[in-house]
Every structure is written in C-alpha cells, then in structure tokens.
C-alpha beads as a LAMMPS data file, in Angstrom:
LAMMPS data file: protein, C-alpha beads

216 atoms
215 bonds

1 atom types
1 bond types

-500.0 500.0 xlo xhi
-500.0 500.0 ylo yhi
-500.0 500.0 zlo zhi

Masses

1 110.0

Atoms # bond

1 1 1 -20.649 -9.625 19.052
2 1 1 -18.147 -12.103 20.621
3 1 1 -14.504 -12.353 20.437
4 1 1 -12.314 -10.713 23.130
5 1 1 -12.155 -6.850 24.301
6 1 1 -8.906 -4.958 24.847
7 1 1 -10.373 -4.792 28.424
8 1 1 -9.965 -8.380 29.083
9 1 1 -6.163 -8.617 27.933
10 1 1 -4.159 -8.828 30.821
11 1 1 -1.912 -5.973 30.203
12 1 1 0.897 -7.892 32.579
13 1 1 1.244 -9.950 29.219
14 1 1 1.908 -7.329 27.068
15 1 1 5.316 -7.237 25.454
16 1 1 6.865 -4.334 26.068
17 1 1 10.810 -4.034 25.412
18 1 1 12.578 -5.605 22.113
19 1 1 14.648 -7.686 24.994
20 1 1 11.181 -10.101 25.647
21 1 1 10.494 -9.496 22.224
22 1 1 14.073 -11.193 21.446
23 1 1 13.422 -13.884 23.751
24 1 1 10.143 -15.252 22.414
25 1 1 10.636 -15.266 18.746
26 1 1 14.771 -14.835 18.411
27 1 1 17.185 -13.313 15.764
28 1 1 17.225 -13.023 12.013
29 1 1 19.168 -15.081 10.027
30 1 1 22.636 -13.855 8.612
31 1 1 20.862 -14.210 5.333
32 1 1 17.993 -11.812 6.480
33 1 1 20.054 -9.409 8.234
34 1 1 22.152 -9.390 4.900
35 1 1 19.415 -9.030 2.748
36 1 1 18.771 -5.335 2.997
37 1 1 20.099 -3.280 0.497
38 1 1 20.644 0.723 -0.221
39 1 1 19.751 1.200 -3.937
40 1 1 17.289 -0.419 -6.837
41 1 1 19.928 -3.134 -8.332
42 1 1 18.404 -5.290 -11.679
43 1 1 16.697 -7.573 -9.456
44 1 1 14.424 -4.736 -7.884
45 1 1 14.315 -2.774 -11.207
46 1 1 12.917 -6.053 -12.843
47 1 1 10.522 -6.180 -9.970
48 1 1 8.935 -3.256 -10.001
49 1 1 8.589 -3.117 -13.667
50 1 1 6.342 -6.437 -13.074
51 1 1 4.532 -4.639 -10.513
52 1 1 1.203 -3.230 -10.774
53 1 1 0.341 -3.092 -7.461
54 1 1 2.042 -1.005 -4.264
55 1 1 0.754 -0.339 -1.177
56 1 1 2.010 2.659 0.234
57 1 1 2.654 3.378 4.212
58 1 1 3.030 6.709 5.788
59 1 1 2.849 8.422 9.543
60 1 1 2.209 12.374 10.162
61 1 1 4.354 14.203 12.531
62 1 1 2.323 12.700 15.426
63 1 1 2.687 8.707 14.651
64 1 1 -1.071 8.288 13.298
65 1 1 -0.352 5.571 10.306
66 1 1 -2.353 5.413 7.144
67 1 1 -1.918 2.711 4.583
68 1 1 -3.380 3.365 0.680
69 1 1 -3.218 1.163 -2.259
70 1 1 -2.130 2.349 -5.683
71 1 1 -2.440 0.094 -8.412
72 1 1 -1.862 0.584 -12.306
73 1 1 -0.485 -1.370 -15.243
74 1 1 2.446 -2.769 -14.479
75 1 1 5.452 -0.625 -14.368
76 1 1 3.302 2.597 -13.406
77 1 1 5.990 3.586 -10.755
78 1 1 8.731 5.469 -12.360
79 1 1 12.415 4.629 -11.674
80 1 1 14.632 7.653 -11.532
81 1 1 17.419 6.008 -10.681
82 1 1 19.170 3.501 -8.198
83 1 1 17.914 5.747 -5.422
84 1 1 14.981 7.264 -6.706
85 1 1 11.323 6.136 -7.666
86 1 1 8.138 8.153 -8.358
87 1 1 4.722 6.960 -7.915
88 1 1 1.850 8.901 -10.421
89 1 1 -1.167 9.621 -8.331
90 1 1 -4.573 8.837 -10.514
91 1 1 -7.904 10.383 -9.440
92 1 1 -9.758 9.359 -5.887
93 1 1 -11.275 10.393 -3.402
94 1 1 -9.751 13.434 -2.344
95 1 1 -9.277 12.541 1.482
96 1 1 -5.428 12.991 0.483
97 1 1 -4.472 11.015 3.601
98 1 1 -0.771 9.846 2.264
99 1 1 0.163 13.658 0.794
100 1 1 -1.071 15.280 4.221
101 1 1 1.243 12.779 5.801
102 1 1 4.259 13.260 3.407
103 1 1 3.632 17.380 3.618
104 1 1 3.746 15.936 8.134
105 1 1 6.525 13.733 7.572
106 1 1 8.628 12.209 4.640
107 1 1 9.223 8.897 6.184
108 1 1 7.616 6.032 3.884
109 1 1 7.406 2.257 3.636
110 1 1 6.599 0.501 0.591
111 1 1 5.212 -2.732 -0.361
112 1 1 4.944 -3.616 -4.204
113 1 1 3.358 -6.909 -5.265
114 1 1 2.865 -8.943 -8.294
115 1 1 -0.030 -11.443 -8.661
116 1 1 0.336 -14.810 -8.887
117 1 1 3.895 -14.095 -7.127
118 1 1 4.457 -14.879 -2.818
119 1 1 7.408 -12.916 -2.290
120 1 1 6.820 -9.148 -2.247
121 1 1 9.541 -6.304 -2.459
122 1 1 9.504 -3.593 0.606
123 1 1 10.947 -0.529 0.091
124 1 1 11.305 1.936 3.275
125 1 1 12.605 5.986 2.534
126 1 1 11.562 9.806 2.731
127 1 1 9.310 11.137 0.259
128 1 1 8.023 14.587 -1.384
129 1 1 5.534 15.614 -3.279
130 1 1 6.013 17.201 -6.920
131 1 1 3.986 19.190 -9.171
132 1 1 6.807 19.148 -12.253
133 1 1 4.505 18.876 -15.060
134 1 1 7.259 18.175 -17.395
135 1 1 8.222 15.592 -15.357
136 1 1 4.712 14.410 -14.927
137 1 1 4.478 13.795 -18.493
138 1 1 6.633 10.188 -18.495
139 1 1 3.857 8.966 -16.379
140 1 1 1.000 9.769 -18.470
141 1 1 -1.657 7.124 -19.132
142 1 1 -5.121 6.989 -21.268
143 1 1 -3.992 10.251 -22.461
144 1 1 -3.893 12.122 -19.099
145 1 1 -0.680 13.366 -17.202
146 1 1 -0.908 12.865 -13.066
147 1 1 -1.508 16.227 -11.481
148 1 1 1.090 15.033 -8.792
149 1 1 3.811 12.085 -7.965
150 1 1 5.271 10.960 -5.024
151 1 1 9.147 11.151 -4.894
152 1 1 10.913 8.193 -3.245
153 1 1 14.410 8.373 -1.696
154 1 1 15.454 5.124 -1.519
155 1 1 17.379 3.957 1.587
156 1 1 16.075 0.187 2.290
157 1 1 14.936 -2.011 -0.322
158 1 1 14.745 -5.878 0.145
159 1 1 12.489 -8.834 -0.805
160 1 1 10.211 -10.203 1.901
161 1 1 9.002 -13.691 2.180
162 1 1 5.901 -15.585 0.914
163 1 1 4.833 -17.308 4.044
164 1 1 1.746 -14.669 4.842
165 1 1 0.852 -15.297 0.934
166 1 1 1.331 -19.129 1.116
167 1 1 -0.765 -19.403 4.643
168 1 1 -3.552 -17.017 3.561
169 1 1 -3.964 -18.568 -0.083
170 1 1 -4.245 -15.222 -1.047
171 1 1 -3.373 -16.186 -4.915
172 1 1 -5.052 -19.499 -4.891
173 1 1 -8.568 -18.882 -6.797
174 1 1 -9.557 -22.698 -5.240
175 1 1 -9.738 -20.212 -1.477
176 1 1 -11.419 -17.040 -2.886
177 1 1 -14.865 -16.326 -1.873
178 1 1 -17.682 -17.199 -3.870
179 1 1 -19.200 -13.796 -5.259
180 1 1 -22.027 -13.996 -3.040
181 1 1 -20.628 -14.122 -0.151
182 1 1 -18.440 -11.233 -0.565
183 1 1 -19.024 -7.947 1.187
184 1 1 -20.948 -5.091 -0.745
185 1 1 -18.992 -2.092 -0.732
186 1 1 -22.460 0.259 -1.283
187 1 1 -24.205 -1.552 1.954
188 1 1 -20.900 -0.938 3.653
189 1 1 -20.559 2.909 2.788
190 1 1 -24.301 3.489 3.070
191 1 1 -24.483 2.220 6.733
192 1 1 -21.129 3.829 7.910
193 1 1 -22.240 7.477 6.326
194 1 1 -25.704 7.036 7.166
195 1 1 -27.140 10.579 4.593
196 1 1 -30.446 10.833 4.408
197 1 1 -31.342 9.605 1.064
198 1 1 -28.239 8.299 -0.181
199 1 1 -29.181 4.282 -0.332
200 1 1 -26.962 1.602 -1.127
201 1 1 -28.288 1.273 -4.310
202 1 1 -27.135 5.523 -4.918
203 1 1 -24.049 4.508 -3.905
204 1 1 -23.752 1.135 -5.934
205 1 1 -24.320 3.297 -8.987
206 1 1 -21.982 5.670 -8.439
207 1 1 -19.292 3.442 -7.141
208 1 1 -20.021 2.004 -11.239
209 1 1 -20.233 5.459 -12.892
210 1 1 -17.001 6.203 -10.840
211 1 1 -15.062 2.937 -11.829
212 1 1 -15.609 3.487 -15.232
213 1 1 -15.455 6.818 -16.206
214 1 1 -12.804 8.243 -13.462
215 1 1 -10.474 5.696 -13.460
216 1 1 -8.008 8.548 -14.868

Bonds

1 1 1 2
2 1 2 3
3 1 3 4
4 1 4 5
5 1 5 6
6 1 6 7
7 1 7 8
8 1 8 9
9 1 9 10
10 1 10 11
11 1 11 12
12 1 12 13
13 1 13 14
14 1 14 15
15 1 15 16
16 1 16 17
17 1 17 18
18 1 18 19
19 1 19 20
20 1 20 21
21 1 21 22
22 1 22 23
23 1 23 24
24 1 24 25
25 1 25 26
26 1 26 27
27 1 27 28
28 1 28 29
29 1 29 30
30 1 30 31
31 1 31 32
32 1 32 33
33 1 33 34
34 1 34 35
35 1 35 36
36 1 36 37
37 1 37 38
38 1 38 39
39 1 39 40
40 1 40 41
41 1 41 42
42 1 42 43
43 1 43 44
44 1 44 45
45 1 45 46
46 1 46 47
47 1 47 48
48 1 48 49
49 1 49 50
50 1 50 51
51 1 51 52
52 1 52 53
53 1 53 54
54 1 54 55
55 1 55 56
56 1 56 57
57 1 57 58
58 1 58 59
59 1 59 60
60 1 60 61
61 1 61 62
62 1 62 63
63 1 63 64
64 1 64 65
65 1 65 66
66 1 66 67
67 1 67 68
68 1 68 69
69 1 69 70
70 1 70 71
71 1 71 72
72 1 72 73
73 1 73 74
74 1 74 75
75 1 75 76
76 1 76 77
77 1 77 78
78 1 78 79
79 1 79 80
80 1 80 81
81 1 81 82
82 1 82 83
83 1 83 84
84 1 84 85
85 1 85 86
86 1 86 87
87 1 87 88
88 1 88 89
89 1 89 90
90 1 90 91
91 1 91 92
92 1 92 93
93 1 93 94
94 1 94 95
95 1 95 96
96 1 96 97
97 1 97 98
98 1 98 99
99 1 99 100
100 1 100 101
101 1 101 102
102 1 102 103
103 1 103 104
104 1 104 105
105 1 105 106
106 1 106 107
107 1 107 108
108 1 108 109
109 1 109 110
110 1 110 111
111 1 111 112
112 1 112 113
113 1 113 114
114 1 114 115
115 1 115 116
116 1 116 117
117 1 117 118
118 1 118 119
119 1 119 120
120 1 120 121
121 1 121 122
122 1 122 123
123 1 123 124
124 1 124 125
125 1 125 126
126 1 126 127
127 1 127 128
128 1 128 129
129 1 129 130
130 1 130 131
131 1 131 132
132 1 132 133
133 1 133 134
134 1 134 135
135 1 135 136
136 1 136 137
137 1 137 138
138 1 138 139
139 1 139 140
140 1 140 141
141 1 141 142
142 1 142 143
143 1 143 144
144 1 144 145
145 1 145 146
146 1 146 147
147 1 147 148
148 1 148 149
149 1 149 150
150 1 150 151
151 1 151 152
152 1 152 153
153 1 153 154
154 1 154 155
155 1 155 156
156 1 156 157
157 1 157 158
158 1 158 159
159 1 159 160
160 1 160 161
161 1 161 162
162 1 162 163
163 1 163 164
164 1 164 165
165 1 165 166
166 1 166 167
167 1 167 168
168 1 168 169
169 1 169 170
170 1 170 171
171 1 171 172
172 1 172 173
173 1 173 174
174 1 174 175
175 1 175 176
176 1 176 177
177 1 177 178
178 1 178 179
179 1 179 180
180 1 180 181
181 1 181 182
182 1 182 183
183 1 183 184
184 1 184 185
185 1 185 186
186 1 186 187
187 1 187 188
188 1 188 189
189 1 189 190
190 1 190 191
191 1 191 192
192 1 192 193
193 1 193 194
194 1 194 195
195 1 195 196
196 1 196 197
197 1 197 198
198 1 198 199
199 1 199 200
200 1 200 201
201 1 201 202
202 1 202 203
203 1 203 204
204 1 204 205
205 1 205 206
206 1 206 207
207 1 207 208
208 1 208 209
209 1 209 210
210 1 210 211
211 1 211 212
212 1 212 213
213 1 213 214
214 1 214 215
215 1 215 216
C-alpha cells in the first residue's frame, strides 16, 4: 500500500501550540465568534425538527473519542426546552460505545444534518442517560417506546458552514458512486471478524433480515 507513514512525518513540522496554529490560518470573524449561542431559539428549533439525521460525539474519562450516527424521521430528537434535547435510542448493535462514554463523561458534541441542505447545526453540552419510561413514551415510533434517551444540556449551539458539503459534493447525486463500485459492508465485516464459517454472504443476509425486521 502507498501513501505516507506517520514515521516519515517530520515531527519538527508538527503544530503544536494554538500560537502557530493562530499564525498559519488566523482569527474568526466577528460574525463567527458572535455566532455561538446558549439556548435552542426558533431558528434551531425549526432545524432540528427538519432533521433526521445527528451524529453524535462523545470522549470517556480518558480522551478516547467515539463518533455514532443516529438517524430517524425527521424530528426524532425531542426538544425539552431552550436548554434541553433528548435523543431516543432505537435497537443496534449493543457495543453501547456513546452510553459507556456518557456513564465516563457527560461532555457531548452534536452535529444534526438535513439532506439536500450544506449548512449543518452543532450543538456541544453534558449529557445523561434516562430510563423514564413515561417520558420515553413521547418518543415512541412503529409502536415501540425507546428503552433509553440521551439527555442534552445545552450550552453551545450554532450553525456551521457548507464549504466541507459544497467541496465534497456530498448532496450532489451527479458525484455519488455508481452502485457497483461501492464498498460491500458483508465482505468488509467478514474479512475484519474473520469466524470460521460466517461468509460474506451469512453476513449479507443478516445485515437484510436485520434492516428490515429490527429497525425498531
């Protein structure tokens, strides 16, 4: 495999203090720096009502970072109030990676998106973990309450620019991928768990049966 190897970066050219980090790519913007705001006003509300898509970031008590997508019709995460959201969690794959890091640590960063749409909304907070079925119930969907939500304390919320979305192409079908050429997820998982017996095509059909009868 080509491409470079972390031991031929010259670590002299690593960036290490915010000071060189100032001086190569300079300030924010009044408007930027501005920007931020405390609370969900109309214009986030709005947002995340359109939203069926957040990814959601989270560190344990040690710094290891995990990002996981959650994804549901749009306007699956519940607002509270100005300073409080809850996500639903829906059925997967039981590695539990963002809980164990909430249970570690409650900080959180948030990044909802709506297709078709470059500029995303970040929201950054602390978050728990409830089990209040009653309050559970609001989020129910094909007839099945979450088992567990994630609480959201707001304290940033802001809209960040389309640029990454505009230079990627990522909502411009003309750029996708022909289906061919995409990865397959069962040759993938098949060659990284290497079990005895469990072939790509095992996993292709449960990767179906899972998609469409444990959706919820």
């Amino acid at each position: 495999m080509g491409g470079l190897s972390l031991s031929k970066i010259n670590p002299n050219e690593w960036v290490t203090t915010e000071e060189e980090l100032r001086s190569i790519l300079g300030y924010p913007s009044e408007l930027v720096n501005k920007k931020v705001i405390s609370h969900i006003d109309a214009h986030c509300r709005d947002y995340i009502a359109k939203s069926p898509f957040v990814f959601i970031s989270t560190a344990d008590a040690h710094g290891k970072c995990d990002v996981s997508p959650r994804g549901d019709a749009a306007g699956f995460v519940h607002i509270v109030d100005e300073k409080t959201i809850i996500i639903p969690d829906r059925p997967g794959n039981k590695r539990v990676d963002t809980f164990r890091n909430i249970i570690s640590s409650s900080e959180i960063g948030l990044l909802f998106l709506i297709p078709g749409f470059g500029e995303t909304l970040r929201i950054n907070g602390r978050a728990f973990i409830t089990k209040d079925k009653q309050l559970l119930q609001a989020m129910r969907a094909n007839d099945k309450d979450p088992l567990l939500g994630i609480v959201v304390q707001v304290e940033e919320c802001f809209l960040h620019c389309a640029k990454a979305f505009k230079r990627s192409g990522l909502w411009e079908p003309e750029s996708w991928l022909q289906r061919e050429m995409l990865p397959s997820a069962a040759k993938i998982l098949a060659d990284h768990a290497k079990l005895e017996g469990v072939t790509a095509e095992v996993i292709a059909d449960r990767l179906a049966e899972g998609y469409s009868k444990r959706l919820y």
